[in-house]
C-alpha positions as CSV (number, residue, x, y, z in Angstrom):
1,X,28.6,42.7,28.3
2,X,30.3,40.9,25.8
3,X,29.1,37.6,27.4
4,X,25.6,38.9,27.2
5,X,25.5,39.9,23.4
6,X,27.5,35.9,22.6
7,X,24.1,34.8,24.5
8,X,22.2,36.6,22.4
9,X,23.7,35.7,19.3
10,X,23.5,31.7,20.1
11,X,19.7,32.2,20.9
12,X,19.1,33.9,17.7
13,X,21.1,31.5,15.8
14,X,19.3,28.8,16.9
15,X,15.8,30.7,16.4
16,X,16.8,31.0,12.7
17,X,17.6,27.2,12.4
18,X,14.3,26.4,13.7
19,X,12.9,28.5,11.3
20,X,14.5,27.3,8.2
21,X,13.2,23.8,9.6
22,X,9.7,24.4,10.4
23,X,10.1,26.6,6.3
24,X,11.3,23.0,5.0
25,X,8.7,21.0,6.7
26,X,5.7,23.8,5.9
27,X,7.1,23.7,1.9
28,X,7.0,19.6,2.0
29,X,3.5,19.7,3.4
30,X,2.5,22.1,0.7
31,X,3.9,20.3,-1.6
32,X,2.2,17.0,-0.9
33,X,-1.2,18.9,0.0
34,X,-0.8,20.2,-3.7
35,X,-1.5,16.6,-4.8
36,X,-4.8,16.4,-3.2
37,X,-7.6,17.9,-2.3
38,X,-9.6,18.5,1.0
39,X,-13.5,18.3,1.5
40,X,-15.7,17.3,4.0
41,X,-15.6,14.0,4.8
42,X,-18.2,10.8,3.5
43,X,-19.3,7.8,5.7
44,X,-15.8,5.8,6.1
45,X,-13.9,8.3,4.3
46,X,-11.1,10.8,5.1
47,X,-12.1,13.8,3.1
48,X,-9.2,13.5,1.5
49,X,-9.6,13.3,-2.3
50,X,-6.9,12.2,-4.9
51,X,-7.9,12.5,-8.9
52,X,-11.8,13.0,-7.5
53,X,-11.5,10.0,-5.1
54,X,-12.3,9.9,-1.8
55,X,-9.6,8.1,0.0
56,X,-11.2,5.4,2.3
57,X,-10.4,5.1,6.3
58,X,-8.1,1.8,7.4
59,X,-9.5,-0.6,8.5
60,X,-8.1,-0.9,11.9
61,X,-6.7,-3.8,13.2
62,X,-9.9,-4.7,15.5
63,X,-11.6,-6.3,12.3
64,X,-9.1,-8.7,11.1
65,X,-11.1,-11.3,12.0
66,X,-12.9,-10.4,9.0
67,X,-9.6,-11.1,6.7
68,X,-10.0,-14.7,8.1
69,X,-13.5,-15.1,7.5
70,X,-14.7,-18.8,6.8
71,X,-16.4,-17.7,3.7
72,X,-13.8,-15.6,2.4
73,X,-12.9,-18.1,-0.1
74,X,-16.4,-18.7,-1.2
75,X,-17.2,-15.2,-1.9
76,X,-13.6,-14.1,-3.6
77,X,-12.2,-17.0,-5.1
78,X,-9.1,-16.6,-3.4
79,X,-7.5,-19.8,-4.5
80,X,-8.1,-19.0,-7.8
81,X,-6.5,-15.3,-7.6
82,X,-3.5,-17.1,-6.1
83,X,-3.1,-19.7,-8.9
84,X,-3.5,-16.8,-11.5
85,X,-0.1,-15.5,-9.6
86,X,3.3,-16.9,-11.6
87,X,6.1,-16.6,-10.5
88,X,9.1,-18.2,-10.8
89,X,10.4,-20.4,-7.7
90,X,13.0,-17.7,-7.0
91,X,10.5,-14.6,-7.1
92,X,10.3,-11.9,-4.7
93,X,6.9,-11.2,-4.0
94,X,5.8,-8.0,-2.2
95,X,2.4,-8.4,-0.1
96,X,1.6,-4.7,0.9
97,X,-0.9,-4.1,3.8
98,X,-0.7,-7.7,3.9
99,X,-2.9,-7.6,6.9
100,X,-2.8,-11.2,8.5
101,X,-0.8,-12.8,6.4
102,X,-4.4,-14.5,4.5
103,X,-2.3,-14.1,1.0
104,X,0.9,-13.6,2.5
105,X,1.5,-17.5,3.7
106,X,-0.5,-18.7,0.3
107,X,1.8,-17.1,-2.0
108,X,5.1,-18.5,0.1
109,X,5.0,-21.8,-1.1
110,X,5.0,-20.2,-4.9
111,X,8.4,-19.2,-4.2
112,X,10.5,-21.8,-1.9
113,X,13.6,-20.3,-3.9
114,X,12.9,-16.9,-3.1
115,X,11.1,-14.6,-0.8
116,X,7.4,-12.8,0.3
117,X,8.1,-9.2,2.2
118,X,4.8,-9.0,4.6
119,X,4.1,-5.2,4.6
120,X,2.3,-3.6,7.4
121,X,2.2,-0.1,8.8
122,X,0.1,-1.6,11.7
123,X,2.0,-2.6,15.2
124,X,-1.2,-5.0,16.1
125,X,-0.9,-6.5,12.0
126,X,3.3,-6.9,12.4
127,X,2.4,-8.9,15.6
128,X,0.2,-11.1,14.3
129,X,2.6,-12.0,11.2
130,X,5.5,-12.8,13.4
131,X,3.2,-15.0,15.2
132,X,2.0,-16.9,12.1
133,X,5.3,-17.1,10.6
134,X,6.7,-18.6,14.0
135,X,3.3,-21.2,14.0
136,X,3.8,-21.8,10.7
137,X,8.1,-22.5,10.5
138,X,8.1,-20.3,7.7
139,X,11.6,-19.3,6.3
140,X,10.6,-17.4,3.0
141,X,8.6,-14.5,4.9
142,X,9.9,-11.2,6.2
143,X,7.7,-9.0,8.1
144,X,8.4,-5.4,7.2
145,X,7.2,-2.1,8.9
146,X,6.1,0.4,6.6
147,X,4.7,3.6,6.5
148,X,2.1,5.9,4.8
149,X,4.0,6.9,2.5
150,X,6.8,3.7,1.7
151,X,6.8,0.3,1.8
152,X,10.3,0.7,3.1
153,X,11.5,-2.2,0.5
154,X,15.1,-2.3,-1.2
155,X,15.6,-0.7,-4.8
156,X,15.3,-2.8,-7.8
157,X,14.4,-6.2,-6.1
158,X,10.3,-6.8,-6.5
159,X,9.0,-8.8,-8.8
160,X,5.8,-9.1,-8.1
161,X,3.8,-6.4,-6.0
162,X,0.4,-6.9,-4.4
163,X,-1.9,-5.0,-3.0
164,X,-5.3,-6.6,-2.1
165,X,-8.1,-4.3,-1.2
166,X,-5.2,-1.9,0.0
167,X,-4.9,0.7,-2.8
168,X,-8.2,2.5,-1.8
169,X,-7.0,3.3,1.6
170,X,-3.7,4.7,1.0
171,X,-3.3,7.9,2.7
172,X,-0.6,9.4,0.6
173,X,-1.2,6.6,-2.9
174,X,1.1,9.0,-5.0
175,X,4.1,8.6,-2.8
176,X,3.3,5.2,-2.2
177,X,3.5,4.6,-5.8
178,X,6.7,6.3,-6.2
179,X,8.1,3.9,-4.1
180,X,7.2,0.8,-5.0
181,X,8.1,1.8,-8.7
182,X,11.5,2.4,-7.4
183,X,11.8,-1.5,-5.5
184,X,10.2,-3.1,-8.9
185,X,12.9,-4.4,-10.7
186,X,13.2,-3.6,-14.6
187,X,10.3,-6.0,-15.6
188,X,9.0,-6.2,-12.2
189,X,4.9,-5.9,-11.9
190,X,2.0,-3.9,-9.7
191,X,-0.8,-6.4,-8.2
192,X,-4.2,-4.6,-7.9
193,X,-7.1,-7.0,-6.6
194,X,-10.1,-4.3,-5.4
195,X,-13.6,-4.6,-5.1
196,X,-15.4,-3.5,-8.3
197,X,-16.9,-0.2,-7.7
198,X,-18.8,-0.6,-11.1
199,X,-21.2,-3.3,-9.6
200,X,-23.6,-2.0,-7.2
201,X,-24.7,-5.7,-6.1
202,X,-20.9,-5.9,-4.2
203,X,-21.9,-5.6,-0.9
204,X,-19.0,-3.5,0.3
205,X,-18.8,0.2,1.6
206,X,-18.9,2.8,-1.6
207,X,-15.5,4.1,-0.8
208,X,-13.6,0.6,-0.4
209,X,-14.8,-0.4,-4.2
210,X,-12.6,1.1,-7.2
211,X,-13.5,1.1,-11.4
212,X,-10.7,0.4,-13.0
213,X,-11.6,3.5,-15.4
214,X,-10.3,5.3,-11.8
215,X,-7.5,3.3,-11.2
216,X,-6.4,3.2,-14.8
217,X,-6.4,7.6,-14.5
218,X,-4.3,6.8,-10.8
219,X,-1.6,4.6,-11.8
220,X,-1.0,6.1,-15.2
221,X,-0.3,9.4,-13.7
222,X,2.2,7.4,-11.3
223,X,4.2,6.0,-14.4
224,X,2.3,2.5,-14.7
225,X,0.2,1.2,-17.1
226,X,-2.4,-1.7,-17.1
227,X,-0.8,-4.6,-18.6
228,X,-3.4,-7.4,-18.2
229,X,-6.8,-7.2,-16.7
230,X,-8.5,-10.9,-15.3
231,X,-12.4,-10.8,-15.1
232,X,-12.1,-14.2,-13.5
233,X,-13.0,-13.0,-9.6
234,X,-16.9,-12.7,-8.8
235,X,-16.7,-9.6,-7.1
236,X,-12.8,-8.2,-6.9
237,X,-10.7,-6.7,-10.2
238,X,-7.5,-8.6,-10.9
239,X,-5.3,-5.8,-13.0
240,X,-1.7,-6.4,-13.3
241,X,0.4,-3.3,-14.0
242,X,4.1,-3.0,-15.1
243,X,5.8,0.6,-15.3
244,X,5.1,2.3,-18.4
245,X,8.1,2.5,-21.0
C-alpha cells in the first residue's frame, strides 16, 4: 500500500513539472507571438508580419551560387560598399548571415589587427566558410553558428555589424535586434545594406526589398537610430545605425 501511494505521488510530481514546463514554454511563445502578427502567406513570404511587414522566406543554401554571381559587382557596387566601410585595423566586424563569405573575406583584410565573426544559422553556409577560410589561410575569420533569434556573439565587443540583404528575412528581427545591441560595444554600429523597396525598376522579389521609411519604424522600436544614410549603391540602401542615446 504504502509503496503504491509513493508511486503515485512521484508520477504526479513529475506530471506537475511537466506542466509548469510546457506553462513556461506556452507563456514564451505568447509572448514572442505578441510581437507579430499572422496572415496568410504572399509569394516567398512566411505570413509572418512584423510592424506591417511581411517577413521574407531564406534563401536556402541551394542558391548561393547566386551570392557569387560574376556580375554581382557590376550590378551592386560591392567594392564601393566595402571601401565606404572604416574601420580601424583592430576592428571587430560582425558579418551576420554572411552567406559565402562574398563580404566576409573582403572586409578581413580592413582589419589584419582585429577580427570578422562569419555568422550563419545554415549547416551547408558554416561549411562552405570553413572551406574558404581554409583555401584562403585566413587567420582573422571566425565562423560562428547562430540561430534565429542570436547571433550567439560575446557582450560589448562589435564594432561594426553588417547585415547584407539579411534583415528582411529574419524570422524573429526583434530578438535579433536585442542581441546584437547587446554585443555592440558603447559606440559600436548596425550595417543595413537592402535592396530598395522604393524603386520598382530593382528587379528583386517584393518582399526581399525594404524602404528605409520601414526600416527606420523597425530599428527605432529596437533602440537604434539611423545615424548616416549613403545613396551611393545603384540598387541597395547603405544606412548605418548606432543605438539610440
Amino acid at each position: 500500500m504504502k509503496k503504491t501511494i509513493f508511486n503515485t505521488l512521484v508520477a504526479l510530481l513529475i506530471y506537475c513539472g511537466q506542466c509548469i514546463i510546457c506553462q513556461e514554454s506556452i507563456a514564451q511563445k505568447n509572448n514572442s507571438d505578441s510581437l507579430y502578427s499572422y496572415r496568410a502567406a504572399s509569394p516567398g513570404g512566411t505570413g509572418k508580419f512584423y510592424l506591417g511587414r511581411e517577413i521574407a522566406h531564406v534563401m536556402g543554401a541551394s542558391n548561393a551560387e547566386w551570392l557569387d554571381r560574376v556580375s554581382r559587382p557590376q550590378e551592386e557596387n560591392t567594392q564601393l560598399a566595402i571601401d565606404k566601410i572604416e574601420m580601424p585595423p583592430t576592428g571587430v566586424i560582425a558579418d551576420i548571415g554572411a552567406g559565402t563569405g562574398y563580404y566576409t573575406f573582403k572586409l578581413a583584410p580592413k582589419v589584419p589587427k582585429g577580427k570578422v565573426y562569419a555568422v550563419e544559422i545554415q549547416d551547408e553556409m558554416i561549411a562552405a566558410l570553413s572551406e574558404r577560410k581554409k583555401k584562403l589561410n585566413n587567420t582573422n575569420v571566425e565562423v560562428v553558428k547562430g540561430s534565429i533569434t542570436s547571433p550567439n556573439l560575446p557582450d560589448n565587443s562589435i564594432d561594426l555589424a553588417i547585415m547584407v540583404d539579411v534583415y528582411h528575412e529574419l524570422e524573429y528581427p526583434v530578438e535579433m535586434l536585442a542581441s546584437i545591441k547587446k554585443s555592440l560595444k558603447k559606440d559600436g554600429q548596425l550595417l543595413l545594406i537592402e535592396y530598395k523597396g522604393e524603386d520598382p525598376a530593382v528587379a528583386i522579389r517584393p518582399l526581399h526589398k525594404t524602404t528605409v521609411a520601414q526600416l527606420n519604424k523597425e530599428l527605432g522600436a529596437n533602440g537604434f537610430k539611423l545615424s548616416y544614410e549613403g545613396k551611393f549603391l545603384p540598387i541597395q540602401h547603405f544606412l548605418l545605425y548606432k543605438i539610440a542615446d
